[in-house]
C-alpha positions as CSV (number, residue, x, y, z in Angstrom):
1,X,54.0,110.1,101.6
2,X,50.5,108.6,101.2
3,X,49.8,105.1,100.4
4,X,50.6,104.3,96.4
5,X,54.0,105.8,97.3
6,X,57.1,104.0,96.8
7,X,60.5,105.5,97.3
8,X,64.1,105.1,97.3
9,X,66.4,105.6,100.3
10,X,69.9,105.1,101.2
11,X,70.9,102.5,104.5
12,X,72.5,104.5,106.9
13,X,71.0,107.6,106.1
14,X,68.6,109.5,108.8
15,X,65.3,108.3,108.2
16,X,63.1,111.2,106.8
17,X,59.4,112.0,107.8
18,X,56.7,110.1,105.2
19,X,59.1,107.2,104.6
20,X,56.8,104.6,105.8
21,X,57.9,101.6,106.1
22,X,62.0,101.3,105.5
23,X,62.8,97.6,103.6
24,X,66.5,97.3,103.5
25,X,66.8,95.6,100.1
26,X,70.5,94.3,100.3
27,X,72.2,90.8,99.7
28,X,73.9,91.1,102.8
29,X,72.8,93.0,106.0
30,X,75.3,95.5,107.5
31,X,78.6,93.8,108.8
32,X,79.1,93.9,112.3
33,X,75.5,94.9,113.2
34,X,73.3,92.7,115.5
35,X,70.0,91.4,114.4
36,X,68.5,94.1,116.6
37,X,70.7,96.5,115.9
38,X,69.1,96.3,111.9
39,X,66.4,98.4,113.2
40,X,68.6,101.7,113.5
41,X,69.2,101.3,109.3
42,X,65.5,99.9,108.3
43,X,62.2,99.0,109.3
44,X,62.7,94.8,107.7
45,X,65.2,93.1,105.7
46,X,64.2,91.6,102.5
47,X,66.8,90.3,100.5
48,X,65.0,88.5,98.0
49,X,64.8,91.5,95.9
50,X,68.3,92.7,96.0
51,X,70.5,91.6,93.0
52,X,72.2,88.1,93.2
53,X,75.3,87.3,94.8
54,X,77.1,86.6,91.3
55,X,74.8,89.8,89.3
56,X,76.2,91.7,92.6
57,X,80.4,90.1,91.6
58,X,79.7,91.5,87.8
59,X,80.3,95.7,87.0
60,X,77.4,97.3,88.8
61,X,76.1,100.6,87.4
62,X,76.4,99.4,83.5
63,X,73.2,98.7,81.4
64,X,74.4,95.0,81.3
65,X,74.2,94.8,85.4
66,X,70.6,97.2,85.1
67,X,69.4,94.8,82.5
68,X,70.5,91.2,84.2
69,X,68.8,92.9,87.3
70,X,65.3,93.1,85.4
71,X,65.4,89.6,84.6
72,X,65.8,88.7,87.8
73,X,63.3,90.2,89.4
74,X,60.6,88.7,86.6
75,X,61.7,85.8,87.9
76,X,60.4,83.8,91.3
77,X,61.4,84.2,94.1
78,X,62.0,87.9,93.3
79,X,59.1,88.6,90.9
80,X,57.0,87.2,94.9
81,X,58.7,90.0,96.8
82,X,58.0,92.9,94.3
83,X,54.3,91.4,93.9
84,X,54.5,91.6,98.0
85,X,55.8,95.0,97.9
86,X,53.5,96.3,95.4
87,X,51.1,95.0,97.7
88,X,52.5,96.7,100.5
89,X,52.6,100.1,99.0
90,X,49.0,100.1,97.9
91,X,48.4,100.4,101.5
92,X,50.9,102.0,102.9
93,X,53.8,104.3,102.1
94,X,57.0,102.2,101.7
95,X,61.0,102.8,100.8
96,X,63.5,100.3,99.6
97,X,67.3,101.4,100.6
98,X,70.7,100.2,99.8
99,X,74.1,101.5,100.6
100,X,74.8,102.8,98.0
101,X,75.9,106.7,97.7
102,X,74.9,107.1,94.1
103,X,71.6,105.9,93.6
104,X,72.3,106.0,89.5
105,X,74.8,103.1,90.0
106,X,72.5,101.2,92.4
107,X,69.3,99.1,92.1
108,X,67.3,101.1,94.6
109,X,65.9,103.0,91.5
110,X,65.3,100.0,89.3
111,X,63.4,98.0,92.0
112,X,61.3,101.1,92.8
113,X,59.8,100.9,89.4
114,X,59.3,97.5,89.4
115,X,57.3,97.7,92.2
116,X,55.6,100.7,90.8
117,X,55.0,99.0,87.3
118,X,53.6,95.6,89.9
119,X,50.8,98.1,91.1
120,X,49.4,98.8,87.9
């Protein structure tokens, strides 16, 4: 992965070569894991991009949840993070992860193109 690169992975996954730099992009970091322990699922936490605690209570996966997601990140403090990220990946290759097992439920792929769309 070269710099301009921004992927998608999932937290507890084996990291793969050319990730770059792994940003867990959760609400909530994993339960029952110390603050050092993080490292073993990602390289920094950044929570200010994940969805919000009440968009995360609504039915994730729909076009409604996809859609209220968007907004949010346009928004500050999240539209800040992506405009950090986007930042970030001009320089250097990055991944956002999240737990989840199907990424086409998840907003791992929705946040990737944020930040892709930020670098333009």
């Amino acid at each position: 992965m070269r710099p301009g690169m921004v992927r998608a992975f999932r937290i507890g996954d084996k990291p793969k070569r050319g990730e770059g730099l792994r940003v867990g992009t959760t609400r909530y970091p994993p339960r029952g894991v110390s603050k050092s322990g993080r490292k073993k699922f990602f390289d920094v936490w950044f929570p200010v991009v994940a969805p919000s605690a009440k968009l995360l209570r609504s039915k994730r996966g729909t076009k409604a949840f996809f859609d209220a997601y968007r907004r949010e990140l346009e928004r500050p403090p999240a539209s800040h993070g992506v405009a950090l990220l986007a930042a970030l990946a001009a320089v250097t290759p990055i991944s956002v992860g999240c737990y989840c097992a199907d990424e086409t439920v998840c907003h791992r792929g929705i946040l990737c193109t944020a930040i892709r769309e930020a670098m333009e």
